[in-house]
C-alpha positions as CSV (number, residue, x, y, z in Angstrom):
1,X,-37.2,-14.4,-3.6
2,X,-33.6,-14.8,-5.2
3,X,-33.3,-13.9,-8.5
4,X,-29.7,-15.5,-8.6
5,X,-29.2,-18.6,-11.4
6,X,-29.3,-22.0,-9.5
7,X,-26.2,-22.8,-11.2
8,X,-24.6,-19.5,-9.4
9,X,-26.1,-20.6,-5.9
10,X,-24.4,-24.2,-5.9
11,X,-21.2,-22.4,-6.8
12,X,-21.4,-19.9,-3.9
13,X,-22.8,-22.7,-1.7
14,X,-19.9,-24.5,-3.3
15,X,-17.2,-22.2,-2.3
16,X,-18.6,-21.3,1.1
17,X,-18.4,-25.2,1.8
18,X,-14.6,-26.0,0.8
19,X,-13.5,-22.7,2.8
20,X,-15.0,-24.1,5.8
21,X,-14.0,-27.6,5.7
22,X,-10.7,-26.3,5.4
23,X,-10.4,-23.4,7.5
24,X,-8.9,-24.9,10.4
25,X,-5.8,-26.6,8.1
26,X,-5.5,-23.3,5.9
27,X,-5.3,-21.2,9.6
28,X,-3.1,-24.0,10.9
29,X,-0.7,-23.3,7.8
30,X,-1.0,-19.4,8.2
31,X,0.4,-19.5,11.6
32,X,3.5,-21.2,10.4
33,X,4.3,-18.8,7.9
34,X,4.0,-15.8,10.3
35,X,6.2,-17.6,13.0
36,X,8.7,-16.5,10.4
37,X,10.2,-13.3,11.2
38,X,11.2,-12.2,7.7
39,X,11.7,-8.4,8.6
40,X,13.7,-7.1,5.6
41,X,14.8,-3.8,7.1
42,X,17.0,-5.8,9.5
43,X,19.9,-7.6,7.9
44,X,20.1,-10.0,10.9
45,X,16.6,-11.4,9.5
46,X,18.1,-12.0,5.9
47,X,18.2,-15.5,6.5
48,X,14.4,-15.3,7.7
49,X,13.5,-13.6,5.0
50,X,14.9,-16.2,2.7
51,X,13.3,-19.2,5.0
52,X,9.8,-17.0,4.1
53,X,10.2,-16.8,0.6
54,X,11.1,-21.0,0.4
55,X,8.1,-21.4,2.7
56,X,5.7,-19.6,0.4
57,X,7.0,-21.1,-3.1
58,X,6.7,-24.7,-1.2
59,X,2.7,-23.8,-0.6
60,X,2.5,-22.8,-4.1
61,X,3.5,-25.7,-5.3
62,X,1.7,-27.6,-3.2
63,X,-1.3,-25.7,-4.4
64,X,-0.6,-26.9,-7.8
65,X,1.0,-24.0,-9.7
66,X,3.4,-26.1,-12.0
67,X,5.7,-23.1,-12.2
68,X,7.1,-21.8,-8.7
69,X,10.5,-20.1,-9.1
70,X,12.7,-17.6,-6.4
71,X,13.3,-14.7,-8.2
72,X,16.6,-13.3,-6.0
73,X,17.5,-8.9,-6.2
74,X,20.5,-7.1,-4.9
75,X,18.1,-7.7,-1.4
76,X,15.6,-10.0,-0.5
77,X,14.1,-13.0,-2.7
78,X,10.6,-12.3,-4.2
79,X,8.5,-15.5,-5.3
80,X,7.0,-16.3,-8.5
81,X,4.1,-18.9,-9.8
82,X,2.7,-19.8,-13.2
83,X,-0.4,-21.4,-13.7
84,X,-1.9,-21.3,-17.0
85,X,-5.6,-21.9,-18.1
86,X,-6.7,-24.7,-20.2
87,X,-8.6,-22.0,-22.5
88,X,-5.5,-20.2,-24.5
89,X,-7.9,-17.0,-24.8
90,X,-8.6,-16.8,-21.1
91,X,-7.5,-13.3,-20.0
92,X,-4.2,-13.1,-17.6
93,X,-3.8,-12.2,-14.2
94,X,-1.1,-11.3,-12.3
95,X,-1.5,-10.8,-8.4
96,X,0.7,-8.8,-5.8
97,X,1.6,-9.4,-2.4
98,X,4.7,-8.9,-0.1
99,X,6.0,-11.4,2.5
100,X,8.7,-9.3,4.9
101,X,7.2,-7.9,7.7
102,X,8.0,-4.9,9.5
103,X,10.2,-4.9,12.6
104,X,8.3,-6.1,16.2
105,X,9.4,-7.0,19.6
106,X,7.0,-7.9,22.6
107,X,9.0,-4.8,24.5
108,X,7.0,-2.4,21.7
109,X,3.6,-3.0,23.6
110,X,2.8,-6.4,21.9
111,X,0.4,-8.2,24.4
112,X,1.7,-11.7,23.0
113,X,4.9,-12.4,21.2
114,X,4.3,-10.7,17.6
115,X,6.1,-14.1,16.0
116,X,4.0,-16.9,18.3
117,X,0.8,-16.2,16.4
118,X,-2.1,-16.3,18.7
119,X,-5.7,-16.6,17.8
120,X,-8.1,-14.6,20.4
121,X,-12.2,-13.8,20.0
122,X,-12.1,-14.3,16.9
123,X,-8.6,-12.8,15.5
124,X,-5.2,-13.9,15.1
125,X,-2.8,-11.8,16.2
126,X,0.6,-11.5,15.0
127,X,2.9,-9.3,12.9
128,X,1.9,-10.0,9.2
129,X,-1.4,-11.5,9.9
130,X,-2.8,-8.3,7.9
131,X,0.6,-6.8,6.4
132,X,0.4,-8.9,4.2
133,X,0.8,-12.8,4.8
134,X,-2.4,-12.8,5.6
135,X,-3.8,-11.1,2.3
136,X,-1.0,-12.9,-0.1
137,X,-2.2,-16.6,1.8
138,X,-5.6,-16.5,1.5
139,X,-5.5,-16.5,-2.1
140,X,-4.3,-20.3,-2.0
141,X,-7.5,-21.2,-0.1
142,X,-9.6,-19.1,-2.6
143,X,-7.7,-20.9,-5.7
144,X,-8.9,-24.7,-4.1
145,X,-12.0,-23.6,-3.6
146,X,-12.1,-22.2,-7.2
147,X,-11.1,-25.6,-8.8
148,X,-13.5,-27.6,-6.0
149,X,-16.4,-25.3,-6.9
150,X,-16.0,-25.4,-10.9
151,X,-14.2,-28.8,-11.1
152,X,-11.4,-27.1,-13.4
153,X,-8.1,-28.8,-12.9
154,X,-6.8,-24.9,-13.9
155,X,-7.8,-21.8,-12.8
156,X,-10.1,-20.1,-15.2
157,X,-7.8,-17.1,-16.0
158,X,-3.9,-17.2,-16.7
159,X,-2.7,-17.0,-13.2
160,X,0.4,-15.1,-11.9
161,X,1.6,-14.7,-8.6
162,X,4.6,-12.0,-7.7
163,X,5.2,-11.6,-4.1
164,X,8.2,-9.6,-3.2
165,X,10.6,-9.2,0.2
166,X,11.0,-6.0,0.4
167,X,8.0,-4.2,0.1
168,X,8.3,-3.1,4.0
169,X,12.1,-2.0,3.1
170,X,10.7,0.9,0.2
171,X,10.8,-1.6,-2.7
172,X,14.0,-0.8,-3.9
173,X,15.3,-3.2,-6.5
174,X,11.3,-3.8,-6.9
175,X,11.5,-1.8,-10.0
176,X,14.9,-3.1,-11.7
177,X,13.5,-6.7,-11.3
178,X,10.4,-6.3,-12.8
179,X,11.2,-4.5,-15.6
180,X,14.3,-7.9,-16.0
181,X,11.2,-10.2,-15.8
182,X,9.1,-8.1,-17.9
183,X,8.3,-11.2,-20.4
184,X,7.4,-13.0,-17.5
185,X,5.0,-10.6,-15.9
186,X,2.3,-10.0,-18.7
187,X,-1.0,-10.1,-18.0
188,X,-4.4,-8.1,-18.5
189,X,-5.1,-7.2,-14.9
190,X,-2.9,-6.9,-12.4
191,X,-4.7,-7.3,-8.6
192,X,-2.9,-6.2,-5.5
193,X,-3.6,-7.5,-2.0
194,X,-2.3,-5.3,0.3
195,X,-5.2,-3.0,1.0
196,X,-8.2,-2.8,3.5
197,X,-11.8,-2.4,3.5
198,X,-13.9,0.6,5.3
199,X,-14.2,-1.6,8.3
200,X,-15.8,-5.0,9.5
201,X,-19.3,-4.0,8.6
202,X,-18.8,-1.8,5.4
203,X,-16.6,-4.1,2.3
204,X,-15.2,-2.1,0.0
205,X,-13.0,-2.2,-2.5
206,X,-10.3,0.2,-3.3
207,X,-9.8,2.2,-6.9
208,X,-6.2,4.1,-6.1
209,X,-3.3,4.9,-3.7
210,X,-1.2,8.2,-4.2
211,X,2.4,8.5,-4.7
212,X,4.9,9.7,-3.1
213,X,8.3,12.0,-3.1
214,X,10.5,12.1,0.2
215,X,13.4,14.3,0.2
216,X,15.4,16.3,2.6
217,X,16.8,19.8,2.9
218,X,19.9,20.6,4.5
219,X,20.9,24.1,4.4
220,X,24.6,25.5,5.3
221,X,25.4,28.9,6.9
222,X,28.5,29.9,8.4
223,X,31.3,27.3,8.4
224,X,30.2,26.8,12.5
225,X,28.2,27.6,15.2
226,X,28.8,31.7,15.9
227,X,27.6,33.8,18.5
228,X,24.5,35.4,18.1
229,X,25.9,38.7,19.7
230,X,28.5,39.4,18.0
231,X,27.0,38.1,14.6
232,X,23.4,37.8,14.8
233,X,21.4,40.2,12.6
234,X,24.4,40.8,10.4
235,X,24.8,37.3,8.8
236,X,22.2,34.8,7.2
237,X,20.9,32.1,9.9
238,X,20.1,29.0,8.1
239,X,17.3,28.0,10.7
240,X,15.4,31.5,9.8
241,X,15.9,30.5,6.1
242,X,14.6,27.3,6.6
243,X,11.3,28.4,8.9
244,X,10.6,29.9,5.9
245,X,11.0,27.9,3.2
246,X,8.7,25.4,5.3
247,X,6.0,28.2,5.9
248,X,6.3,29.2,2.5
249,X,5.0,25.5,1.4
250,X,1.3,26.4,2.0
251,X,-0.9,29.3,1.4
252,X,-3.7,30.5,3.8
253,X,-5.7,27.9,2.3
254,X,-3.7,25.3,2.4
255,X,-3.1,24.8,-1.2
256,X,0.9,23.4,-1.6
257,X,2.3,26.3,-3.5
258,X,5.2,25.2,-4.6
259,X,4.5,26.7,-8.3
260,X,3.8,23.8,-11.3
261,X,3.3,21.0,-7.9
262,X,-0.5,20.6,-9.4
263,X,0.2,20.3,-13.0
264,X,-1.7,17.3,-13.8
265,X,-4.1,17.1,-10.8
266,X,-7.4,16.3,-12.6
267,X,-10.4,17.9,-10.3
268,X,-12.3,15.1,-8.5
269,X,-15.9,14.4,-10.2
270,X,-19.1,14.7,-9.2
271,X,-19.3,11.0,-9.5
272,X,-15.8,10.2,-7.1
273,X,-16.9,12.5,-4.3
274,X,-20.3,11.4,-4.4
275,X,-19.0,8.0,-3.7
276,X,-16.6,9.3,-0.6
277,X,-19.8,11.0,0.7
278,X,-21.9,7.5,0.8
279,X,-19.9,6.4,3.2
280,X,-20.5,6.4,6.8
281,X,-17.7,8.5,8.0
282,X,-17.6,9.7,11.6
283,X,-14.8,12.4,11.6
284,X,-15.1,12.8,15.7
285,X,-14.2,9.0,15.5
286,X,-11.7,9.2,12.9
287,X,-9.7,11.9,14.9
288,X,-9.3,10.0,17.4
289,X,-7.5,7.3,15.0
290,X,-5.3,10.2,14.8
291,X,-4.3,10.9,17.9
292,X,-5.3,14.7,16.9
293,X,-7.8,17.6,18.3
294,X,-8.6,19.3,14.9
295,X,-9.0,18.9,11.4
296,X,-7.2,20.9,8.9
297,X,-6.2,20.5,5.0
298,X,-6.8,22.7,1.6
299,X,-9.9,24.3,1.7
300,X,-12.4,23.1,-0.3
301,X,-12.3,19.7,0.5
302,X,-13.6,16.8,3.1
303,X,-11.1,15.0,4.7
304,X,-11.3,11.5,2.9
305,X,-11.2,13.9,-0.4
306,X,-8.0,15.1,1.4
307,X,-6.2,12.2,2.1
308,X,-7.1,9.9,-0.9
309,X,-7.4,12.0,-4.0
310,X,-5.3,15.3,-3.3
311,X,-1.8,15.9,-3.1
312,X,0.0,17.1,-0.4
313,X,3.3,18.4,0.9
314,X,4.5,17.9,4.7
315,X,7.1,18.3,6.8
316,X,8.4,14.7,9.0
317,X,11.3,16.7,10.7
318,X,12.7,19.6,11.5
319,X,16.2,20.5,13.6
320,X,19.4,22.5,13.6
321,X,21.5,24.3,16.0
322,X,21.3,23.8,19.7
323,X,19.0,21.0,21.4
324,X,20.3,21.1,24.9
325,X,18.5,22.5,28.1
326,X,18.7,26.0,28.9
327,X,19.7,28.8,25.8
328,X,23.2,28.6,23.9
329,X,23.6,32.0,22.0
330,X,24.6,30.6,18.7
331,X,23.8,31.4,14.8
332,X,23.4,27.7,13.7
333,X,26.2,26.5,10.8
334,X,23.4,24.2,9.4
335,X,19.5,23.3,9.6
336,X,17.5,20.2,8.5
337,X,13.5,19.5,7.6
338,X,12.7,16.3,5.8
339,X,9.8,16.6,3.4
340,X,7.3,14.1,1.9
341,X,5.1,15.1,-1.3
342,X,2.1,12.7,-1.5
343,X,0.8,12.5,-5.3
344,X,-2.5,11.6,-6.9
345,X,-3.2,10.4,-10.4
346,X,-1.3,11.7,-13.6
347,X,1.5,13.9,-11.4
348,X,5.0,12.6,-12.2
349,X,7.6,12.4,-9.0
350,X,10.2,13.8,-11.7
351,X,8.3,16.9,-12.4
352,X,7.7,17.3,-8.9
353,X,10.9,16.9,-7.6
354,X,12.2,19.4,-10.1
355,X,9.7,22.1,-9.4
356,X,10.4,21.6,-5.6
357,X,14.0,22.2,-6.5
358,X,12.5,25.1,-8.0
359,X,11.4,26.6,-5.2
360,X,13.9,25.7,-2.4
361,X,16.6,27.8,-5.1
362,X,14.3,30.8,-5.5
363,X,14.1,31.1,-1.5
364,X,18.1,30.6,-0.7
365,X,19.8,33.3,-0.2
366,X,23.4,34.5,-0.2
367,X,25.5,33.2,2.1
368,X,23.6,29.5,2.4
369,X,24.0,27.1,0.7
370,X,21.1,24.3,0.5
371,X,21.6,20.8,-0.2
372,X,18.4,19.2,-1.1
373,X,18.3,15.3,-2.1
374,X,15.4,12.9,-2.9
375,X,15.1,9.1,-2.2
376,X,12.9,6.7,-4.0
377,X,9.9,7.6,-5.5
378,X,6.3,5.8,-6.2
379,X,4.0,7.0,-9.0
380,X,0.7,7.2,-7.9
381,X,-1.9,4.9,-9.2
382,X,-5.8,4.9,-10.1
383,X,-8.1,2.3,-11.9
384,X,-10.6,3.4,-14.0
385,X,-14.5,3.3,-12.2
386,X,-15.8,2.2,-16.1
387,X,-13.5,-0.5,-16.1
388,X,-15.2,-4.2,-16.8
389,X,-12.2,-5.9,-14.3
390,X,-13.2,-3.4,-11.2
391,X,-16.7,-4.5,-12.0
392,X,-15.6,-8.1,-11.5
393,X,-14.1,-7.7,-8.5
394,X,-16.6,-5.5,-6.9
395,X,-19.2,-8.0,-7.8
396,X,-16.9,-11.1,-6.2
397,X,-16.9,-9.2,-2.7
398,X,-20.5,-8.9,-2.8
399,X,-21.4,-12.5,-3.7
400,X,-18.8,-13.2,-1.1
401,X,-20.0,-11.0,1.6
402,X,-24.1,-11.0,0.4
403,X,-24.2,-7.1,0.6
404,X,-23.0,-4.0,-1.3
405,X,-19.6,-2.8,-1.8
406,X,-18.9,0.4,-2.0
407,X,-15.5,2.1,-3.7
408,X,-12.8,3.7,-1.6
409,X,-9.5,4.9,-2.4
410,X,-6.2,4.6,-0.2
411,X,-4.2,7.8,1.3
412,X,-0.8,5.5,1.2
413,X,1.7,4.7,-1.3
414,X,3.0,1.3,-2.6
415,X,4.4,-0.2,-5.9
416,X,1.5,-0.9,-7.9
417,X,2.3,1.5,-10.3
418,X,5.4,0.2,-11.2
419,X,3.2,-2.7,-12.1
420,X,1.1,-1.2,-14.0
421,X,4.2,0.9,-16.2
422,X,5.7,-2.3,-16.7
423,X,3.1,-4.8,-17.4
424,X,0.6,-1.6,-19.2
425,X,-2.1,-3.2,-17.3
426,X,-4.7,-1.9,-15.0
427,X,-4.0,-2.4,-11.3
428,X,-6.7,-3.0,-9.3
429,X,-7.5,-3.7,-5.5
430,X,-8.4,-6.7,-3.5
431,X,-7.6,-6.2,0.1
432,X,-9.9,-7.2,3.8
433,X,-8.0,-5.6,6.4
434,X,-9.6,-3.6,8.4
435,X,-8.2,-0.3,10.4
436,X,-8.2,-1.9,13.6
437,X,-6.1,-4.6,12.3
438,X,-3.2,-2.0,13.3
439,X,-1.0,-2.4,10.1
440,X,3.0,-1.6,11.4
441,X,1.7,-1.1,14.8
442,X,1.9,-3.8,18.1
443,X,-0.6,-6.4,18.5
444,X,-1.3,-6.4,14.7
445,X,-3.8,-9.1,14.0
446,X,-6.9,-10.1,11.0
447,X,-10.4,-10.7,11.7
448,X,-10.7,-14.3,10.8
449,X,-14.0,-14.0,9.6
450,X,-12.9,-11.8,6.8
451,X,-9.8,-13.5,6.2
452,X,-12.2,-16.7,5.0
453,X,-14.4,-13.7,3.1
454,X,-11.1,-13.1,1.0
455,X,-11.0,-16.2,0.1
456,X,-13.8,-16.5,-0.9
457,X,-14.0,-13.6,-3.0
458,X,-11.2,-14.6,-4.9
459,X,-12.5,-17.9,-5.6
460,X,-15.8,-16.0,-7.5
461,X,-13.1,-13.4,-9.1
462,X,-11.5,-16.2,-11.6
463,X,-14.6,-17.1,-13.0
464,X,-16.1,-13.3,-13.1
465,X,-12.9,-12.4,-15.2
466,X,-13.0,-14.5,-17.3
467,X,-16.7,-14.5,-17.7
468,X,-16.7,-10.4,-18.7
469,X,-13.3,-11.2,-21.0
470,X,-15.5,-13.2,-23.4
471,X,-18.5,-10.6,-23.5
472,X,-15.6,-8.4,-24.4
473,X,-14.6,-10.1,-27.1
């Protein structure tokens, strides 16, 4: 027998019946948006881009947010939306999303045309379904259902919306405008939508994505190619310098040991890996996700410990001197590797970048000369397990999916913790894509069924929110 309030079950019953009366219009609308190829790493798509951002603020408004604005950067548009609570004490909310998309063309293995959206057993195919137009809209079908369900005429939390266009472009006047719009952007809780779950059968909600440092090393040797007879073994070869600088990243057990790179690395608990373990992980299966034949990683470690809560240092490319067929006999005047540092919880890109520096300098020696620059970089980001907003969220995906949810973290990078420096609030995750949802790759698509479960979590998170933030007080 259910134990659940009667009260809670006509809500649930409540929100289940709105998101299925309007499924078919909500989908209908979704399919418009993604025919817009807003690719922001292509200027010829600019205009797209634009046309996306206009598209979204329009649904917003017709949502009922009474505040909608553009919000244009140095690049791409982001949008903005306002809609306050009747309650003045009700606890403020700010969500993330992104609307650019990354580049697709049917020649790249698409089995329909990525921006002709196409809905097949069950999924709908096209790029952004999952990444993230798919995740940013179904938060409009989860608000109606709120207000139907609770008959507010206002959400029951202070609620934000920031969706930017250039997430899939490296973020990069992300930063500048938020800290312009800092007044703008307050709120208590900051929720991102642009993560996944386990897979279709296991929901899950995430609790951190790593950082990340890319950089690339260029080192200089003679003023040109020389010939390896009459120079080789007398003068320094830049491509020898740099095989070792690369080998010298790791130890025997894989440790990066670039010296001060873990200052700040807080051990994982007995708590955290406990929760990696409980899930069903198949690393057989995994490895083929892969594309790979063996495992490998610091010692010590599983391989979802690996690639969600430890740092790591790898090389993305590697090249200098001749390319050609056959042999050329030269000493190499340059060689290249371009390095990414993944960081986890309470390490600071700046510190790493300088002890990285560090090293490179104490491995050059005379006679090259090493040029080593760094791009953009994202502070990693973690939300608390104690903390009464996660609770909330976890407990919306499992009145909206009617089982447990389990926590998870995520191995990639994005902006959230820019959001969280700015606004000082905790960022936490709300995401339903799914692995096979093939996120950047062709025939991206969603699973329907758990697009509707999104929005139907979100429609219980409002309430939950504010519910715990007057037990707080």
């Amino acid at each position: 027998m259910s134990t659940t309030p009667s009260g809670a079950d006509d809500a649930v019953g409540a929100v289940r019946a709105h998101v299925t009366a309007h499924r078919a219009a909500f989908l209908d609308d979704l399919a418009a948006w993604l025919r817009i190829p807003s690719v922001s790493a292509q200027p010829e798509h600019a205009a797209d881009v634009r046309r996306s951002a206009e598209w979204l603020a329009a649904q917003l408004r017709a949502t009922g947010f009474p505040t909608v604005e553009i919000w244009d950067t140095p690049g791409a548009p982001a949008v903005f939306a306002d809609w306050p609570a009747e309650e003045p004490d009700a606890p403020t909310v700010l969500v993330y999303g992104h609307h650019d998309v990354q580049p697709a063309a049917r020649a790249d293995g698409w089995h329909s045309e990525p921006f002709a959206p196409e809905t097949r057993e069950g999924r709908l195919y096209a790029r952004g379904a999952a990444d993230d137009k798919g995740q940013v809209f179904f938060h409009t079908l989860g608000l109606r259902a709120h207000l139907a369900a609770t008959g507010r005429t206002s959400p029951a939390v202070h609620l934000k919306f920031l969706v930017e266009g250039e997430e899939e472009s490296g973020s990069p006047h992300f930063r500048a405008l938020i800290e312009e719009r800092a007044a703008r952007l307050t709120a208590d809780t900051v929720l991102v939508s642009d993560t996944g779950m386990w897979n279709e059968d296991t929901p899950t909600v995430c609790t951190g994505m790593r950082g990340l440092v890319d950089g690339e090393l260029v080192l200089h040797g003679p003023d040109q190619d020389i010939h390896s007879g009459s120079f080789g073994g007398a003068v320094p070869n830049p491509a020898t310098v740099l095989a070792r600088i690369v080998a010298a990243l790791h130890d025997e057990d894989g440790h990066v040991a670039v010296p001060g790179f873990y200052e700040g690395v807080a051990p994982l608990s007995a708590r955290e890996r406990a929760l990696f373990a409980e899930l069903p992980f198949d690393e057989d299966a995994w490895l083929r996700t892969a594309f790979s034949h063996a495992t490998a990683g610091e010692s010590g470690h599983t391989t979802l410990e690996r690639i969600w809560a430890r740092p790591t240092a790898e090389v993305n490319g590697i090249g200098g001197g001749y390319q050609g067929e056959g042999s050329k006999t030269i000493i190499p005047s340059s060689a290249f590797a371009k390095l990414t540092f993944r960081l986890v919880d309470r390490q600071d890109p700046a510190a790493v970048e300088q002890a990285v520096r560090a090293f490179v300098e104490a491995r050059v020696p005379a006679g090259i000369r090493a040029e080593l620059t760094f791009g953009g970089a994202t502070r990693p980001c973690l939300t608390p397990l104690g903390h009464p907003a996660l609770a909330a969220v976890v407990a919306a995906m499992e009145t909206a999916f009617e089982q447990p949810v389990r926590l998870t973290r995520e191995g990639g990078s994005g902006p959230a913790a820019d959001l969280a420096d700015v606004t000082g609030a905790p960022v936490l995750f709300l995401g339903i894509s799914v692995p096979s949802d093939g996120w950047h790759a062709p025939n991206e698509k969603v699973e329907l069924g758990l697009l509707l479960k999104g929005a139907e979590a979100t429609a219980h998170l409002w309430a939950g929110l504010a519910s715990r933030s007057r037990e707080a007080h």
